[in-house]
N, C-alpha and C positions, 0 to 999 in steps of 0.2 A: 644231786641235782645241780645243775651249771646255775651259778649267776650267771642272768643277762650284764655284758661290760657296755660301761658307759662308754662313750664315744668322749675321748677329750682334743676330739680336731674342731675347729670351726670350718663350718663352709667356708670355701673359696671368694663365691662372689655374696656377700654378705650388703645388708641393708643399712644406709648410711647411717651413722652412730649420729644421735643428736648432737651432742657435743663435740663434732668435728669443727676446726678450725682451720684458718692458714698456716697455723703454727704446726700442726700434724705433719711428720714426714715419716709416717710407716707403712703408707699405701695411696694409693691414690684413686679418685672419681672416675668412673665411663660410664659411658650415657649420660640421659638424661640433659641437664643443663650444660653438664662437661663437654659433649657431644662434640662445639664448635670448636673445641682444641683441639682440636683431631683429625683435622681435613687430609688430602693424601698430602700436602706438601709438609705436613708435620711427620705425617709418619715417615716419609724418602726421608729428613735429615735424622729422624731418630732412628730408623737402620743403619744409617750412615756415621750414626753416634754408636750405637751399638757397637759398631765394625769395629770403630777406634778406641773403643774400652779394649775391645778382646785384642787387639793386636798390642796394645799398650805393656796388657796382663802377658801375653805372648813373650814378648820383649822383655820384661823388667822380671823374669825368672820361671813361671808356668810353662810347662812344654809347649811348644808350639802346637806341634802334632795334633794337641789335644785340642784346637782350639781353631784349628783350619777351615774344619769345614762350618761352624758357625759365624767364620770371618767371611769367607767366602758367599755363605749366604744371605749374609745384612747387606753386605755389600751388592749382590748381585742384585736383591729386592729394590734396594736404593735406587740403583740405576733404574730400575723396568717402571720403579713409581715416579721418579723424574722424567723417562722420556712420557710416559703416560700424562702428565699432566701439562707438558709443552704440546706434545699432539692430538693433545683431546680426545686419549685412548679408556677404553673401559675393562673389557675382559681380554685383551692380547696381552700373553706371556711371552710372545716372542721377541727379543731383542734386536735380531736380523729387522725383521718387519717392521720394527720400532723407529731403528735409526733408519730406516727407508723414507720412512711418514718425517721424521727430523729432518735430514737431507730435503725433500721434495719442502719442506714448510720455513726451511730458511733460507734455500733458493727462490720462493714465490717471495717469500715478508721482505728477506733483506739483499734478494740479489747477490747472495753470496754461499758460495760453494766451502761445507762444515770441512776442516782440516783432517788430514789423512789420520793424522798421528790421535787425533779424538777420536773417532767413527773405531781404528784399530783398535784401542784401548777398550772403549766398552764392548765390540765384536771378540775378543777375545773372552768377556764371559759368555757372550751365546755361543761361542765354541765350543768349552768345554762343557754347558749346563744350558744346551738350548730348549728344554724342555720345563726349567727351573727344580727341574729333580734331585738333579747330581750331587747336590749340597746337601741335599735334606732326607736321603734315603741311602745305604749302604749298598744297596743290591746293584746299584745304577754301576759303578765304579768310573773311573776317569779316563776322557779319551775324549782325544782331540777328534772333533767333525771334519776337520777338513783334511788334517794327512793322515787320518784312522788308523796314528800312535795312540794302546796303551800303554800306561806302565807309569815310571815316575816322572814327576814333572816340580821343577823346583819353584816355590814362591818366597820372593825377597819379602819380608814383610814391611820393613822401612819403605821401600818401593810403591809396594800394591797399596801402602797409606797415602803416600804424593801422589798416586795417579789418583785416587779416587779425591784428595782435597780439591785436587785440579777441576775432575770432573764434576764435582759438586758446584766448583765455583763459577764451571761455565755454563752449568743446568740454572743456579737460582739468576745469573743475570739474563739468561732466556726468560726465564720464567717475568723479571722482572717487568720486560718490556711487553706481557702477553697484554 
């Protein structure tokens, strides 16, 4: 006759320990009262943090390879949750669409026309992931929308870190003056 095996996993999302503290750093609150730390402008910079762990980890000896397409995709979220909260977007995943709504909303606010070299920078992830797929599914594979190259495509990772501190830092001073 089989013993029945005790399960020795704890649930995932388990019920706050009485005795939790500030001093605890093994897990962390959602929901609930935590709830208001977590607005989308927290989540775009912790995508955005996320990215620069993995690229760091990238960098300082872990293969790259292994480590691209989760880079790629903090990152690209970052951007979609940044312009979403500059243009008062809810359900568009689309990035095209996105900086459109950017464009049209910093021509109306501030009379001024967004720089080539920004608009290209984030169009270049709805290029390659205008669907937000491409990073996060295998089947999808890579391939440029606009000259409909597949195949390989090289990412500097030093690189695609400064474009995106850049981009970060001119999404939070939009955001500042919303």
């Amino acid at each position: 006759m089989k013993k029945k095996m005790q399960s020795v996993y704890k649930k995932i999302f388990q019920d706050v320990p009485n005795e939790l503290d500030e001093t605890w750093r093994d897990g962390v609150l959602l929901g609930g009262m935590a709830e208001g730390g977590y607005d989308r402008l927290e989540l775009a910079k912790s995508y955005k943090f996320a990215g620069d762990i993995l690229v760091e980890k990238a960098l300082s000896g872990a293969e790259p390879y292994e480590l691209i397409y989760p880079i790629l995709f903090n990152y690209r979220h970052s951007i979609e949750l940044y312009l979403k909260i500059v243009v008062k977007s809810t359900n568009n995943h689309n990035i095209q669409s996105l900086v459109t709504e950017l464009t049209e909303y910093t021509t109306t606010r501030y009379n001024l026309e967004l720089p080539q070299w920004f608009k290209d920078w984030i169009l270049e992830f709805d290029e390659f992931d205008p669907r937000a797929t491409a990073f996060r599914y295998d089947d999808i594979g890579i391939k440029s929308k606009i000259s409909g190259d597949v195949g390989e495509f090289w990412v500097e990772l030093p690189n695609l870190k400064k474009v995106m501190d850049t981009l970060q830092m001119i999404f939070q001073r939009l955001i500042q003056d919303l």
